[in-house]
C-alpha positions in Angstrom: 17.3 13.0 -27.2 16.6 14.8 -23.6 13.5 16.8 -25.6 12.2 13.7 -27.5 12.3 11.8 -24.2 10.3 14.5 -22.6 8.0 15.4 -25.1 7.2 11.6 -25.2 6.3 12.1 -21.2 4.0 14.9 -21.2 1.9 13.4 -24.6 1.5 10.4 -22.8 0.4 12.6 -19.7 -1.9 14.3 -21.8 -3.2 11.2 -22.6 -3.9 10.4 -19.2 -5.4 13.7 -18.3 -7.5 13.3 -21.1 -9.1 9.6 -19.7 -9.5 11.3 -16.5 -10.6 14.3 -18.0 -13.7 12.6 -19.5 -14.5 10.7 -16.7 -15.0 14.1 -14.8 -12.1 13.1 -12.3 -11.3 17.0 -12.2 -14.5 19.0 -11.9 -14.7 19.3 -8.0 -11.0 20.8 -8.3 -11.6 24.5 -7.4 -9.4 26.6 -9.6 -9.1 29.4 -7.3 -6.3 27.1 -5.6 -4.5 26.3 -9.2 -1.3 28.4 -10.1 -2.8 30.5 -13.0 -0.9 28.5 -16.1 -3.2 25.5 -14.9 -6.4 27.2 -15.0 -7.0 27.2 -18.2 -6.0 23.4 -19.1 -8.5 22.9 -16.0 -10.9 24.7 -17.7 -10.7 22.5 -20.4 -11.1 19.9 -18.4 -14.4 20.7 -16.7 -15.5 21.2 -20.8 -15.2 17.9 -21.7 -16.5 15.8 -18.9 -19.4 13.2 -19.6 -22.4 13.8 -18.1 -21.9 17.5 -17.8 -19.3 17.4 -14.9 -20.7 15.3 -12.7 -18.1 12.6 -11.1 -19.8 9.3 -10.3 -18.1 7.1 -7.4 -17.2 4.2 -9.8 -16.0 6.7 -12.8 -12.7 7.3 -11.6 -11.9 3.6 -11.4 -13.4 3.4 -14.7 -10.9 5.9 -16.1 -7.9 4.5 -14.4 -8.7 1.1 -15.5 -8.5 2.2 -19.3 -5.2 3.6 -18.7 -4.0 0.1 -18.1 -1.9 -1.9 -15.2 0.2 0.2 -14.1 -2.0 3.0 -13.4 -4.5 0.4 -11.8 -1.6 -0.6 -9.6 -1.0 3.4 -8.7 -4.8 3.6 -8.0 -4.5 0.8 -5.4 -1.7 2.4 -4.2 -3.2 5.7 -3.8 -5.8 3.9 -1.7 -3.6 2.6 0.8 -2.5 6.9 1.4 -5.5 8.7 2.3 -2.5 11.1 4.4 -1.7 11.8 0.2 -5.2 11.6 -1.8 -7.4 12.3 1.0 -10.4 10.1 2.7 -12.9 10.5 -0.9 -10.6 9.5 -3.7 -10.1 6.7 -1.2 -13.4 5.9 -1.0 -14.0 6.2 -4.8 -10.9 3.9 -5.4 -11.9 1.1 -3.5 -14.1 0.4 -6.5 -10.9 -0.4 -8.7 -11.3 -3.8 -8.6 -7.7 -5.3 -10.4 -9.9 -7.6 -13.1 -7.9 -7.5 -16.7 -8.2 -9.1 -19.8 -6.1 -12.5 -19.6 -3.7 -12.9 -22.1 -3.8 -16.2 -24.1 -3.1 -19.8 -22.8 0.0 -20.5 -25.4 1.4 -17.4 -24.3 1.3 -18.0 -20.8 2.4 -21.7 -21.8 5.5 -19.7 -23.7 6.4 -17.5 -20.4 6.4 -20.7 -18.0 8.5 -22.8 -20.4 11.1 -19.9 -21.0 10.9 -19.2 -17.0 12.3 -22.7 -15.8 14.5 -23.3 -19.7 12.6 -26.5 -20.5 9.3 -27.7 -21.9 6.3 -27.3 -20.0 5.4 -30.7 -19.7 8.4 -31.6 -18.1 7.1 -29.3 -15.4 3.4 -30.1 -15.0 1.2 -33.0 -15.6 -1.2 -30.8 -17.0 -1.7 -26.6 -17.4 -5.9 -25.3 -17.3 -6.5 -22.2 -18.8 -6.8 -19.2 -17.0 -8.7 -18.8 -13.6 -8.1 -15.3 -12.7 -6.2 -12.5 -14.1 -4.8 -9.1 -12.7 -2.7 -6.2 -13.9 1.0 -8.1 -12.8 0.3 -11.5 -13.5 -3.0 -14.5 -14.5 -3.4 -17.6 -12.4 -4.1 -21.3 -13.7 -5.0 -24.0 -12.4 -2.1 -27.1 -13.1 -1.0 -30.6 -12.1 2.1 -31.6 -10.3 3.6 -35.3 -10.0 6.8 -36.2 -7.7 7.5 -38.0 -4.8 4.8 -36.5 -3.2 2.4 -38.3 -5.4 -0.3 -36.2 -7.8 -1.4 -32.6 -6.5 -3.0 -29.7 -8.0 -1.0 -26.5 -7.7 -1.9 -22.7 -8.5 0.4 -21.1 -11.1 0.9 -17.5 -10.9 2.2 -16.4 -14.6 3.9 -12.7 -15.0 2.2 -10.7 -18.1 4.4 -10.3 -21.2 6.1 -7.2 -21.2 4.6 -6.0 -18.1 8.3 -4.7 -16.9 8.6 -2.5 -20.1 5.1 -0.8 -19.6 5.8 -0.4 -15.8 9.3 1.4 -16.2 7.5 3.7 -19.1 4.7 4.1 -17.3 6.5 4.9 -13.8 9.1 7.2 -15.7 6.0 9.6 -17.0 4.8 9.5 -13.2 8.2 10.1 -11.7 8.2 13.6 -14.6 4.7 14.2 -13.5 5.5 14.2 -10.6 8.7 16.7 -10.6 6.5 19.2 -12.6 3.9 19.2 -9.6 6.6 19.6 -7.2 8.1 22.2 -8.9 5.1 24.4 -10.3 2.7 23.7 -7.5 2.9 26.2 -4.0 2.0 23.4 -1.7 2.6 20.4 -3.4 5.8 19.3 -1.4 3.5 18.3 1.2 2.1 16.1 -0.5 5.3 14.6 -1.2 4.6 13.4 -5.0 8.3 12.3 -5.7 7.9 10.0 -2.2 4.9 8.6 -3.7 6.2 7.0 -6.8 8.9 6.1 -5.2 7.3 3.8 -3.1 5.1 2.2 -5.5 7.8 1.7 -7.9 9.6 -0.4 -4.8 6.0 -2.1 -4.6 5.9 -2.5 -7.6 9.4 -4.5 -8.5 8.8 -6.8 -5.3 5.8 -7.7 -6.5 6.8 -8.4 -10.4 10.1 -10.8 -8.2 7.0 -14.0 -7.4 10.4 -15.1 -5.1 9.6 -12.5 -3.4 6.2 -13.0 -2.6 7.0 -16.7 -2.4 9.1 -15.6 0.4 6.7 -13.8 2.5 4.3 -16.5 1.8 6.7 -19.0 3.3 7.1 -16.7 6.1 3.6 -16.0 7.0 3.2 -19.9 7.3 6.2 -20.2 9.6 4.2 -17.0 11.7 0.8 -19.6 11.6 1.7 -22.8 12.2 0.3 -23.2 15.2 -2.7 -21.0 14.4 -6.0 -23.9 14.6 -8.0 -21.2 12.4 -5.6 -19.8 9.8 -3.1 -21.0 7.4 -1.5 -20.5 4.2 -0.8 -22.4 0.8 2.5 -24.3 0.7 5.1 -22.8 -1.8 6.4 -25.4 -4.1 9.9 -23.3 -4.3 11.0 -25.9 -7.1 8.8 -24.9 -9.4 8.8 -21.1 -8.6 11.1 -18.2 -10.3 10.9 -14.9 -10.7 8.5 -15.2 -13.4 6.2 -18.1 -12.3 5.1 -18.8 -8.7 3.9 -22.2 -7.6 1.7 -22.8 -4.9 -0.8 -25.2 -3.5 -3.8 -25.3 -4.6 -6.8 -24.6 -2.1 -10.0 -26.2 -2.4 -12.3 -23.4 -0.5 -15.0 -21.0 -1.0 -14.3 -17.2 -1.1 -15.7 -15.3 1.6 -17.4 -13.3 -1.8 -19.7 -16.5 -2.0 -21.9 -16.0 1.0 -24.7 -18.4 0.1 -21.9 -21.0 -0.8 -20.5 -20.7 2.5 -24.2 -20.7 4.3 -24.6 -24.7 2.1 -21.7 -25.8 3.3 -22.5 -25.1 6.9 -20.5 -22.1 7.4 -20.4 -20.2 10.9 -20.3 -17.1 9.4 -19.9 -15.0 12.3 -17.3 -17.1 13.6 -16.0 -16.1 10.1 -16.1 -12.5 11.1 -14.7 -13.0 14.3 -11.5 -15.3 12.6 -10.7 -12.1 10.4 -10.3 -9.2 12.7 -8.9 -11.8 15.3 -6.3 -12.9 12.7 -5.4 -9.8 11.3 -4.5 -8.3 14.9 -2.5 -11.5 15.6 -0.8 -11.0 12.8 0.1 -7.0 12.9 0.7 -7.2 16.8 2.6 -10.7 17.4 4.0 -11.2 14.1 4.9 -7.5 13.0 3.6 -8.8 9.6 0.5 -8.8 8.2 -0.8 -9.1 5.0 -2.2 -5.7 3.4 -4.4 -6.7 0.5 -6.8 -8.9 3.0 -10.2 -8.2 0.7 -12.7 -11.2 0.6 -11.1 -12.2 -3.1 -8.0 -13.2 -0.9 -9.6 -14.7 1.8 -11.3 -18.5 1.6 -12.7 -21.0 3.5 -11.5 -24.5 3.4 -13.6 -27.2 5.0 -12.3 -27.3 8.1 -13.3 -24.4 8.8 -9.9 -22.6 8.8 -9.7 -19.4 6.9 -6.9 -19.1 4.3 -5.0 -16.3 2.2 -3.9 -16.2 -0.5 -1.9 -13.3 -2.8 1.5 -12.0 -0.6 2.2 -9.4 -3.6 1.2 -6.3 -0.5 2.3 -6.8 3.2 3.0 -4.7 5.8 5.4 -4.7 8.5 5.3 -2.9 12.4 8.6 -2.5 14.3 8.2 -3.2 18.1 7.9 0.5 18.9 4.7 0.6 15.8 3.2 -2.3 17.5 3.0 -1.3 21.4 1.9 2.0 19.9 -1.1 0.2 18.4 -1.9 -1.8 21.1 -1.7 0.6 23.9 -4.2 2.7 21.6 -6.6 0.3 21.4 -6.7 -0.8 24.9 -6.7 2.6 25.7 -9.8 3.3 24.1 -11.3 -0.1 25.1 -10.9 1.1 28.4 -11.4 4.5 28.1 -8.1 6.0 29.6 -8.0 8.9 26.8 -4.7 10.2 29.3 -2.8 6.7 29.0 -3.8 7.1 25.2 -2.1 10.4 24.9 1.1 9.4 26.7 1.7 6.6 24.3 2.0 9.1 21.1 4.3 11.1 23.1 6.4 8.1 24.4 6.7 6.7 21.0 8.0 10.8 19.7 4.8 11.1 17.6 3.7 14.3 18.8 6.6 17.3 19.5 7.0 17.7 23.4 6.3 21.1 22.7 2.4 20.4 22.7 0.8 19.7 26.4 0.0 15.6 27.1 -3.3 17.0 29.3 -4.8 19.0 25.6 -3.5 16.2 23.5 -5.8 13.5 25.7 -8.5 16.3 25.9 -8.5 15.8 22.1 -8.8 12.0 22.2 -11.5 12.2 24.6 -13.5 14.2 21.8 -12.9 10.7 19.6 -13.2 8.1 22.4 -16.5 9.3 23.9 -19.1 9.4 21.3 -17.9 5.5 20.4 -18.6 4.5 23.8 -22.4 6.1 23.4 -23.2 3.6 20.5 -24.3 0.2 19.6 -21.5 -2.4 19.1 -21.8 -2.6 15.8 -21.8 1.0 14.9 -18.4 1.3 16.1 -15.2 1.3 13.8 -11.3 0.7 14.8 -10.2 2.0 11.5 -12.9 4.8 11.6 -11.0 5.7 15.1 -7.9 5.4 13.5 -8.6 7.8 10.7 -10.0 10.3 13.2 -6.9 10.3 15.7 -4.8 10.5 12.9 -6.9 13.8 11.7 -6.3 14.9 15.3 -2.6 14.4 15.4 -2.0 16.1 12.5 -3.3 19.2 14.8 -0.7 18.7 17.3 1.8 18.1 14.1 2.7 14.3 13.9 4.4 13.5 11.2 2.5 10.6 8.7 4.1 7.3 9.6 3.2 5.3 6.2 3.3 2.2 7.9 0.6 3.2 9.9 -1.4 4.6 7.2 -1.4 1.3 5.8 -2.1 -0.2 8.9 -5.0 1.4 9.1 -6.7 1.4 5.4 -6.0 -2.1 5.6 -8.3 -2.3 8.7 -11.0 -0.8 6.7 -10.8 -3.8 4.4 -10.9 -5.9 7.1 -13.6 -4.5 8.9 -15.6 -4.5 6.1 -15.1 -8.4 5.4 -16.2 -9.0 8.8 -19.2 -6.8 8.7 -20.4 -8.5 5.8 -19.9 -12.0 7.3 -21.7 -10.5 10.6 -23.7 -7.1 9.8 -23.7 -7.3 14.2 -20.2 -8.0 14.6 -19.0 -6.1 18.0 -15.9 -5.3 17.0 -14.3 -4.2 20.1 -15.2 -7.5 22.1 -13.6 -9.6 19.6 -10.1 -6.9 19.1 -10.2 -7.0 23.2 -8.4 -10.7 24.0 -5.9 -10.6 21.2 -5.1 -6.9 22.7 -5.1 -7.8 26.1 -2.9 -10.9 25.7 -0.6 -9.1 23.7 -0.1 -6.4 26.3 0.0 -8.5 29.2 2.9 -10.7 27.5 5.3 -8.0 26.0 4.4 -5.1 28.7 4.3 -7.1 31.8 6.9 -8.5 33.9 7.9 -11.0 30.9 7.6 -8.3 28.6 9.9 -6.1 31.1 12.5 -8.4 31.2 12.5 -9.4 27.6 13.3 -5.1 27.1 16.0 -5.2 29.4 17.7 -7.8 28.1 17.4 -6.0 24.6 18.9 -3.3 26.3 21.7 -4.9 26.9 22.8 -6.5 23.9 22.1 -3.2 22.0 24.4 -1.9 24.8 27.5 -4.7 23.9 27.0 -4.1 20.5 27.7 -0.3 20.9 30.6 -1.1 22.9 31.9 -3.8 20.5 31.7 -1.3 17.8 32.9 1.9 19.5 36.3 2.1 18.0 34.7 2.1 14.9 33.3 5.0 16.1 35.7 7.2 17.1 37.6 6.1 14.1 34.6 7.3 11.5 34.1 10.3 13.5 38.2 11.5 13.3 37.9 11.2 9.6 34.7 13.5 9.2 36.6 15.9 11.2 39.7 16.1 9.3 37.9 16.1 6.4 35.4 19.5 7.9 38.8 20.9 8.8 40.0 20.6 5.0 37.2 21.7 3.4 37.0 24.7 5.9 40.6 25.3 5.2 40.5 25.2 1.3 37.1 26.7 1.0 34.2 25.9 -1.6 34.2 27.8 -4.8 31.7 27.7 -7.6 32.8 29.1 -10.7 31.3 32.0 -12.8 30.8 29.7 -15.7 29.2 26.7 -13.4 26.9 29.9 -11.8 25.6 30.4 -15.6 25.5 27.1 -16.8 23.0 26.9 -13.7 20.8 29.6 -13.8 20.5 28.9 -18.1 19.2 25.4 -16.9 16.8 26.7 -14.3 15.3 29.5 -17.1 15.2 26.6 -19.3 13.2 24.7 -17.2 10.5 27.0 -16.0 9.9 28.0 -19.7 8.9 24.2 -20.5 7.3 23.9 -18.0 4.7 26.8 -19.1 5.1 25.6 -22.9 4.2 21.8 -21.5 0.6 23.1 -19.8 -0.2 25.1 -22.9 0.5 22.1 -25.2 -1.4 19.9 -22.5 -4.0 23.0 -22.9 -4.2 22.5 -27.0 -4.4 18.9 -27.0 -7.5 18.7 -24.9 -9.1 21.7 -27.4 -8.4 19.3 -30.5 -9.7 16.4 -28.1 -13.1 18.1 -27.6 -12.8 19.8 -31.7 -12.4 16.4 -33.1 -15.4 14.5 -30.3 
């Protein structure tokens, strides 16, 4: 069973390879850098790309798209990791856009009904077809009646199946991705095993809509009393796991520039709303919504922007967000030293390394900003270069960070669009500033300190505990010192016949991989 489960992996990964393959997604890999059982599959590879090897920015999207949701979803995932994929794939995946057939209107009828265990109509006044459909779930447009009185809503609807093809699909990743580990000098940095890990956690929160219902609900308790930003009510009795229920917004996406000019739009003041809101969000709030393109972003006629689709956020502990703000201030004002301390007070960079080289270093970042025009500067640019730096002086790749910081690409580049002239640094300075001035002045001060203190009671509260916990782990050390830790010749064997057994598949897997792509290109 443990073969035909494998075999079943690597032909559907030879599948893949084969999309991607075509597409050229391979043919700037240098095989010099290949173990030599992958050179020749490589080879093969480089044969059978269209257009005679030459990879075209929107091609890679185009192959992952035909491999079907959930590799879309691991594309948009790989775009929010440039530390993994590096700063070009990135660039060529922002072209994925997550546009999928919809599945049919009785169908999505049949999943809401079996969702709530009663007939549609008991649910909604009335169910549109579909108004927008992604690799997870469609949207339609419906009609609710209660107390309340008549209201539109938006109904998110999961995709049939979609859990079965995910857990497939993530189980040939999570195989892939042992093989790489395994096989590949090099490849542990890259952490593969980490990677699907994390987007198989993504991915289940986001097929739970209470989930994202939940950090809807919570990024409208963080808003409230925001006059320019807000966020579609939940409507928690019509939502399960299956079907989320929200208000429905009557706005114009911020893709619909000329729409937004007629109705008397302020488009800078557009501009200015999103970078403004999206630092509120990361540096007051600690949580801030990660998938902030201008398909997600409206504007309703008051003026007020609003998001919509929770399925991505992002969260900064107090430590992540005092990092970020000291940075940008520090750049702001130009005190490269006071920038340099911060990664060293936060334990970013080893205290082996020197504080005066590490701000000699940020200097080389800071300066040439401060020598152009307003709007040829860019945070995330910044970002992406002091993390390049940092990597130098051997910080470790926070990942919330990382998606910090692609997702202030996106963001920048919805406010550029809004305002080609938008000064970036003028509109990020007040949110900074205030959010310094609060939480690192006196107030801020005091506010620590008495943190300190209940962490302190805590400790004490639990200190028994302790000592208790740390008895046991030393009678146990004594025990096992005592009675010692044998492995038997047989268990010795058994192991070394499993590792043998592994290596050689994994050299008969390549060359299989290696003769499918030659019948591929025999039978084109």
């Amino acid at each position: 069973m443990a073969f035909f489960s494998t075999a079943g992996h690597f032909l559907r990964l030879a599948r893949a390879g084969f999309v991607l393959a075509r597409e050229g997604v391979f043919v700037d890999v240098e095989p010099a850098l290949l173990p030599a059982a992958a050179r020749l599959p490589m080879a093969f590879a480089r044969l059978i790309a269209r257009g005679g090897g030459a990879l075209h920015t929107a091609r890679l999207a185009v192959a992952i798209s035909r491999l079907g949701p959930s590799y879309v979803k691991l594309g948009q995932f790989l775009a929010t990791r440039p530390d993994v994929v590096g700063p070009k794939i990135v660039r060529d995946l922002e072209f994925l856009q997550d546009r999928m057939e919809p599945f049919s209107q009785e169908i999505a009828e049949q999943q809401v009904s079996k969702a709530f265990g009663r007939p549609l109509t008991d649910i909604y006044t009335s169910f549109g077809p579909s108004v927008a459909a992604a690799s997870i779930a469609q949207v339609h447009r419906a009609c609710v009646s209660d107390a309340n009185g008549e209201r539109d809503v938006a109904v998110k609807v999961l995709r049939p199946g979609v859990q079965v093809r995910f857990a497939r699909d993530l189980s040939d990743m999570y195989a892939a991705a042992r093989f790489v580990q395994e096989h590949f000098p090099g490849a542990d940095r890259l952490r593969p095993i980490e990677v699907v890990d994390t987007l198989e956690r993504s991915v289940r929160m986001e097929m739970d809509f209470r989930l994202e219902a939940a950090a809807a609900s919570e990024f409208a308790e963080n808003v409230a009393d925001d006059p320019d930003f807000r966020i579609p009510q939940v409507d928690w009795d019509r939502t399960t796991k299956e079907v989320l229920t929200l208000e429905w917004i009557d706005g114009i996406p911020l893709t619909d520039l000329d729409a937004l000019e007629r109705a008397g739009h302020d488009l800078p003041r557009l501009g200015r709303i999103v970078i403004q809101s999206f630092l509120r969000h990361a540096l007051r709030d600690g949580f801030f919504h990660a998938d902030m393109h201008q398909g997600n972003l409206f504007a309703d006629p008051q003026g007020r922007l609003v998001a919509v689709d929770f399925g991505i956020t992002g969260r900064l502990g107090l430590k992540e967000r005092r990092f970020l703000a000291e940075i940008l201030y520090g750049f702001i004002t130009r005190n490269y030293r006071r920038v340099a301390e911060v990664h060293f007070e936060a334990g970013y960079v080893p205290e082996t390394f020197s504080v005066d080289d590490f701000a000699q270093a940020v200097r080389a970042i800071g300066e040439p900003i401060h020598s152009r025009t307003a709007d040829q500067i860019s945070m995330a640019r910044l970002l992406t270069l002091l993390f390049e730096i940092t990597a130098i002086f051997e910080m470790k790749t926070r990942t919330e960070l990382v998606m910090l910081q692609k997702t202030m690409v996106v963001v920048e580049g919805v406010g550029r669009r809004l305002d080609p002239k938008l000064d970036l640094w003028s509109t990020a300075e007040p949110v900074v500033r205030s959010w310094i001035e609060e939480n690192l002045g006196p107030r801020g001060k005091i506010e620590d300190f008495g943190r300190n203190l209940s962490a302190i009671a805590r400790f004490a509260n639990d200190f028994p505990n302790v000592l208790l916990r740390g008895e046991r782990l030393v009678e146990r050390l004594e025990k096992l010192s005592a009675d010692g830790f044998d492995l038997s010749s047989k268990t010795v064997e058994r192991i070394g016949r499993a590792e043998g057994q592994r290596a050689r598949f994994g050299h008969v897997a390549l060359w299989a991989i290696a003769i499918l792509l030659a019948i591929a290109i025999w039978l084109r």
